[in-house]
N, C-alpha and C positions, 0 to 999 in steps of 0.2 A: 763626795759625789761619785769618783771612781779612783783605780788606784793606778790604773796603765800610763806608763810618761814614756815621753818620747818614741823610739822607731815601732816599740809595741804599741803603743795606742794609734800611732799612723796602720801600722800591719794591719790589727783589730777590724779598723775602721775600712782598710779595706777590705779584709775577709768579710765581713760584713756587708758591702755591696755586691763582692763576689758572689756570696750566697744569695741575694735577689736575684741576681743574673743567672744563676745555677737554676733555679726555681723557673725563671722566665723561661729559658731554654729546656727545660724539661716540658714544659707545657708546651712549648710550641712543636716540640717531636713527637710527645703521647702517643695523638694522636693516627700519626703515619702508617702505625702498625695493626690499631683497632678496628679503623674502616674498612682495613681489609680481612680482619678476622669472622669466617662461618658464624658461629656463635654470636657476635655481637651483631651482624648484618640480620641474620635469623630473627633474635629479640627485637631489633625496629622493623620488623615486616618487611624484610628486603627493600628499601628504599630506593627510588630512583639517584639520575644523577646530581640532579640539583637540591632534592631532601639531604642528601649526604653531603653535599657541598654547603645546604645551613647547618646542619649537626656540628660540621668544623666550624663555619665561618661565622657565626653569631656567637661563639666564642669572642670574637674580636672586636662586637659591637658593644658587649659587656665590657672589655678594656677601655674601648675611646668614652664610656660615661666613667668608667672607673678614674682616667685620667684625666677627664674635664673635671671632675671634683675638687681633687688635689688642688687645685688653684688656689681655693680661699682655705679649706683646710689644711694646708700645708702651714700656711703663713699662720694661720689661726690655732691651731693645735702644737706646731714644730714639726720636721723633720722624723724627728723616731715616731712619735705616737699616730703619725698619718702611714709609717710603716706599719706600724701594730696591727693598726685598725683594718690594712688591707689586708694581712694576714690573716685577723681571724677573719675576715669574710669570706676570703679563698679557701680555708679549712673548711666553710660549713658549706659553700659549694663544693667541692672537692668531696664531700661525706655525702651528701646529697646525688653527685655525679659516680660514684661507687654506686650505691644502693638502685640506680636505676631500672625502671622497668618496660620505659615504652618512650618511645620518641619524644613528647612533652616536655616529660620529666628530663630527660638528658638534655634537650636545648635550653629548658629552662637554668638547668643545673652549672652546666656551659657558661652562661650567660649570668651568673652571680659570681662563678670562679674567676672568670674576667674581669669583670669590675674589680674584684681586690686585685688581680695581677695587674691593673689597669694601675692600679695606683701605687703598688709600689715601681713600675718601671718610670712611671713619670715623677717619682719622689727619689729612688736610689739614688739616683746619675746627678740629683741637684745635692744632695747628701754629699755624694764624694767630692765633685768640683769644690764643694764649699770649704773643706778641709784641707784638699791637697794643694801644696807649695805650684806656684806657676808653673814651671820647668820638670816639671814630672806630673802634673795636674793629667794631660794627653795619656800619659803614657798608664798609669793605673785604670786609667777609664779603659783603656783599650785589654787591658788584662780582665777586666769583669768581662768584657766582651770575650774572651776566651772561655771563663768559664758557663757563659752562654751555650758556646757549643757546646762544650764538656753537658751541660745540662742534655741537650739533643742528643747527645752521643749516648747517655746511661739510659734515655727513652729506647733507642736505638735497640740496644746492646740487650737489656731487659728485655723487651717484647720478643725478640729475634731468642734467648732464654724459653720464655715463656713456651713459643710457637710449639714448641714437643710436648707442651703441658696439654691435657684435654682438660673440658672444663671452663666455666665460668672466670676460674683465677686467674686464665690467660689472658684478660682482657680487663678485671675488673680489678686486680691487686697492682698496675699500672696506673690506674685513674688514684686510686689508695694512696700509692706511694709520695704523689705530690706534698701529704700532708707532710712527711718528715723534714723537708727543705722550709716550709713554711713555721716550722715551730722551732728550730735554729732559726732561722729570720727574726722570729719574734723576744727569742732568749737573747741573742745578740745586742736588741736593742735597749737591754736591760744593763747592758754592761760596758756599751757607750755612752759618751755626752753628744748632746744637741749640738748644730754648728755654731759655730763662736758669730758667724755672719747674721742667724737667724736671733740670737741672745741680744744682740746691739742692737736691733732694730725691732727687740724689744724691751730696751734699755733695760736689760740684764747687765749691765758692763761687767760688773762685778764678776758672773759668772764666764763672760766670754776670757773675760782676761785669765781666769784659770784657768780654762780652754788652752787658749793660745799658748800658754805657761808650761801647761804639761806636754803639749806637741813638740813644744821649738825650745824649750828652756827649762827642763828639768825640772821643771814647776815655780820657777822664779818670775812670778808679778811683774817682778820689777827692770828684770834683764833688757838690754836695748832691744832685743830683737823680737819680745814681747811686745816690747811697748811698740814699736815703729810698726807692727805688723796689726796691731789694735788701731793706731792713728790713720792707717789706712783704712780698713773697714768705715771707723767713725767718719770719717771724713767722706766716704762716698756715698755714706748712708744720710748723712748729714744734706749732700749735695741734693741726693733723692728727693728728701722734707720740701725742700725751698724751691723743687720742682714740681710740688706734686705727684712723684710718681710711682702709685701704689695699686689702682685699678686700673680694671679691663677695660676700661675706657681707652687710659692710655696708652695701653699695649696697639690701636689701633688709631691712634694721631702719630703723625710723624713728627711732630714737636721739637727739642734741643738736642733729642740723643737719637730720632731717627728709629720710636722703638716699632713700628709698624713695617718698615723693611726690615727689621730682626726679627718678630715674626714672620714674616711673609719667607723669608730663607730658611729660620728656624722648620717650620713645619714642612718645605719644599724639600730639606736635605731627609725626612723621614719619607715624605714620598716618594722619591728617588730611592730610596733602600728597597720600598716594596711593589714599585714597578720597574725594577731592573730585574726579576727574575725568581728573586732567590726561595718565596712561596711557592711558586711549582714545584720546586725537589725538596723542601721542607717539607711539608703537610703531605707533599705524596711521592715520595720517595721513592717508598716500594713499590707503587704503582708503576713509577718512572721505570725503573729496574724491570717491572714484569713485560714493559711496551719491548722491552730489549729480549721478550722471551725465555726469560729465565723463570725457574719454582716457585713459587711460594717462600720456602726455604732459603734458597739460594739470592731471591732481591731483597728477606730480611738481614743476609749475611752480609750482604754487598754494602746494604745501607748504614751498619756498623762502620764496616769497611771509609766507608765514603766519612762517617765522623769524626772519622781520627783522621781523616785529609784536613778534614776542618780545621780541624783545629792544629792541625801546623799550620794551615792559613793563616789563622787569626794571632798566631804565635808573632807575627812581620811586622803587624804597626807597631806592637810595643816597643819593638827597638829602632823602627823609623822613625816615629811621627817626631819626636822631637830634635828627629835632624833634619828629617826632609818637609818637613810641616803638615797641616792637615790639606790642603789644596791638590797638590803633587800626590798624593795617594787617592784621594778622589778622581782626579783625571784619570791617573796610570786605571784604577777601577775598572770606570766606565767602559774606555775601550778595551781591554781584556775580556773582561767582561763579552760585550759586544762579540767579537773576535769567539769565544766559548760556545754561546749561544746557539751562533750561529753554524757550527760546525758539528751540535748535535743537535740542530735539525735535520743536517744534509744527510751527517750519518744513518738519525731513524727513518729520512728517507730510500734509504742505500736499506738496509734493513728490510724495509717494505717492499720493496722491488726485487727481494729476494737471496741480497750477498747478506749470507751468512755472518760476515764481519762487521758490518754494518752496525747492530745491535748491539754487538759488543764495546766498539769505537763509541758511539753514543753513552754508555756509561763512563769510559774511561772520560768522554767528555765535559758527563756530568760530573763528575769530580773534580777536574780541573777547575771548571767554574765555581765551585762551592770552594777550593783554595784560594782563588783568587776574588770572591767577594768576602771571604775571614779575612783576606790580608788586605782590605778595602770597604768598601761600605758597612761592612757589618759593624766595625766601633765608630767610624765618622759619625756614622749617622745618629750615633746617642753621646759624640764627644760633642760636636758643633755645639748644636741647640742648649747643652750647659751651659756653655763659655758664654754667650754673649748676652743674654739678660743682668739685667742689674740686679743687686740685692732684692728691692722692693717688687723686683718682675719675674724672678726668676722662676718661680714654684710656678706662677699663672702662666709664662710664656712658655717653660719647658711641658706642662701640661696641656695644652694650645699643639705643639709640636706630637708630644708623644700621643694626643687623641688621631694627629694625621697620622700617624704610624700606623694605628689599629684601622682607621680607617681604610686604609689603600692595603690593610692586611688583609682587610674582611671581603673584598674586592675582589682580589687576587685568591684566596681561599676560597670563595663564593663561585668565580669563575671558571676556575682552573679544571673542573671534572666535565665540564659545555665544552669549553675550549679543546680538551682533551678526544672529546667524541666528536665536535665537528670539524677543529681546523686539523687533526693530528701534531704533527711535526711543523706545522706553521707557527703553533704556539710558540714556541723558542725566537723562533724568526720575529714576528709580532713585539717579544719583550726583548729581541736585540735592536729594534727600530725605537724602542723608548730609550734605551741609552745612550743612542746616537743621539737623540732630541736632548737629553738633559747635560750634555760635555758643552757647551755655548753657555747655559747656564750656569755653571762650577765657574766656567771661568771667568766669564765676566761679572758676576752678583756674589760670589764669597770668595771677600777679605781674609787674609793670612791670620791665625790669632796662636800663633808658634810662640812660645817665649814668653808672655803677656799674663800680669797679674790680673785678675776680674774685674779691676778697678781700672785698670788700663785700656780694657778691649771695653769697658763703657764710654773712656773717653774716643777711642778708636773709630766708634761707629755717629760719637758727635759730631753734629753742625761743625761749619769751622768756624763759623763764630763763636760757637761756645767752646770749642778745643783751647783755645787763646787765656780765655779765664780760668777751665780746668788745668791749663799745663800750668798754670803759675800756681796753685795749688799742688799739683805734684810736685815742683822742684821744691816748695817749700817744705814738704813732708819730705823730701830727698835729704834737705842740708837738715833737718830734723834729727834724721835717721845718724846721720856722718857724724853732729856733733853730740848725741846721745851717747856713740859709740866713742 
């Protein structure tokens, strides 16, 4: 089936989601540097504010169908082949968004690339939870989210390249290049296995247990820590059956595991990523930079610049979250966050008014904010909504989650060039009065899931009347496990 055992088939498996997230964040930069490139402004007929603000942002409504898919395909096809399948959709959008020649075509083009990116963001993130061990489960999630930026940063870095290029290639060999991420995405999943989670619950045992074998145990079937790590799966999948719980029905009853408030958080914690801010200086970065008075030139340098802030940001959870948990990085967030926001309003105000410094502070500030939502919402928000689905929920509730991601992306994308022209520097202010609104939220409505196997944080979010029966089911699979060993 494959030949990778142990820390290499875990590394694999992560490179593997890394590269989705590489791809996600490239697409989510591309575009920063095109909108504002002559040449491509020229070919759609100079466009107003709000045409160019759906040329970006229906981008994103092409995600949230791409990710409401994933629900039953996920569970119906697997894990890898619902990757594949995004990928090649994204390549023939992506070849189609190349070749463009008038505005149609390009939104149209947008809008079929997303749907595949749609689907592997709300497929990767359930892929790796599925494989990785409880206690590092956080922390690898949170490194795809690095390479998120790193995706932004080579958009970035490319285009700001490109900008001394005359020519069509400056704007058209960037939309091109997504295809290379997408066809490693696709080889990769040739040379992984499927999750051992997704196998048992479709009574593959057979194949999960070699799954599990070649991760934890050298390939040994039979090893305790194969088998106890299978008896758990079985066992929770099992708990699923006799609950019925496998449609979208049930994602929206609150039933024994309460799965309608894991939804209802799951989807709020992607909301919260994309009204806290961080689509303003994504999608228009350069823009941001030019409000500061700078070149052309000089705010695609800046915008480089600002990438590699990034991503020392997002470099922080991976070695917090599993000491300080996901809660306590969310909060710390919010108001940092907040706190950024609003200090480059004041700045572009200061700017406008004439101090020379002003503009400049206002960058330094956006950067600050783009390190401190890497080192915060930016992996929260795609580690959460993993974690707390069940087997049987997981694909349809993570995709539930990641369409509100696209959604309140397409929002914030859509808006931001209006907001831009009427409220100026109010903007910032505006998206620091959403963060304040959502820190009462973090803290009263999401539970700690630090530590916690999948099967754990299912019981976690159970009734307590049913906790009582599941624990007695866990300590049995506990002394299971002790006298196996």
């Amino acid at each position: 089936m494959f030949n990778l055992k142990g820390k290499a088939l875990f590394n694999a498996s992560t490179i593997l989601a890394a590269i989705g997230f590489l791809l996600f964040g490239y697409d989510q930069g591309v575009m920063s540097g095109i909108v504002t490139n002559e040449g491509f402004l020229d070919l759609m007929g100079r466009p107003d504010s709000a045409t160019l603000g759906a040329i970006v942002a229906l981008y994103e409504i092409g995600c949230m169908f791409g990710a409401l898919a994933t629900g039953r395909l996920s569970d119906i096809l697997g894990r890898r082949n619902t990757i594949r399948l995004g990928c090649v959709i994204l390549v023939v959008g992506a070849v189609i968004q190349t070749a463009t020649t008038h505005v149609g075509m390009t939104i149209v083009s947008r809008i079929l690339t997303g749907f595949g990116n749609g689907m592997n963001t709300a497929t990767v993130p359930v892929y790796q939870s599925e494989m990785s061990p409880p206690k590092s489960r956080g922390a690898h999630i949170c490194f795809e989210c690095t390479l998120l930026v790193i995706g932004i940063g080579i958009a970035y870095w490319l285009e700001y390249g490109l900008f001394f290029v005359s020519g069509e290639v400056a704007w058209r060999f960037p939309l091109a290049f997504q295809n290379v991420f997408a066809l490693l995405l696709i080889a990769g999943t040739f040379v992984l296995p499927e999750t051992p989670r997704w196998l048992v619950s479709h009574d593959r045992d057979d194949e999960a247990k070699e799954v599990l074998a070649c991760l934890w145990s050298d390939g040994d079937v039979n090893h305790p820590r194969c088998l106890g790590e299978y008896q758990e799966i079985k066992e929770g999948i099992e708990l699923e059956r006799r609950e019925g719980i496998s449609s979208y029905k049930e994602l929206f009853t609150k039933g024994k595991f309460n799965n309608r408030y894991r939804v209802c958080i799951g989807m709020l914690s992607q909301i919260i990523q994309q009204l806290c801010g961080i689509n303003v200086t994504t999608y228009y970065l350069v823009s941001v930079f030019k409000q500061a008075n700078m070149s052309d030139s000089m705010a695609m340098l800046m915008a480089g610049v600002d990438s590699i802030v990034y991503i020392l940001g997002s470099l922080v959870p991976i070695f917090l979250v599993e000491r300080v948990g996901r809660r306590k990085i969310m909060l710390w967030g919010l108001v940092t966050q907040t706190i950024t926001l609003v200090c480059i309003g004041g700045c572009q105000k200061a700017g406008f008014d004439g101090y020379s410094a002003g503009g400049n502070a206002a960058a330094a500030f956006t950067m600050l904010y783009n390190f401190v939502f890497g080192a915060s919402w930016l992996s929260m928000a795609w580690l959460y909504p993993a974690e707390i689905f069940s087997t049987g929920l997981r694909a349809k509730g993570n995709s539930l989650s990641t369409a509100a991601n696209w959604l309140g992306n397409f929002v914030v994308a859509m808006i931001a060039p209006i907001l831009f022209e009427h409220l100026s520097y109010w903007t910032y202010i505006l998206f620091a009065a959403f963060n304040i609104v959502f820190i009462p939220m973090v803290y009263f409505w999401f539970p700690e899931t630090k530590g916690l196997s999948l099967e754990q944080i299912e019981i976690l979010f159970a009734t307590d009347e049913f906790k009582e029966d599941a624990n007695v089911r866990v300590i049995l699979t506990f002394f299971f496990n002790i006298f196996s060993w």
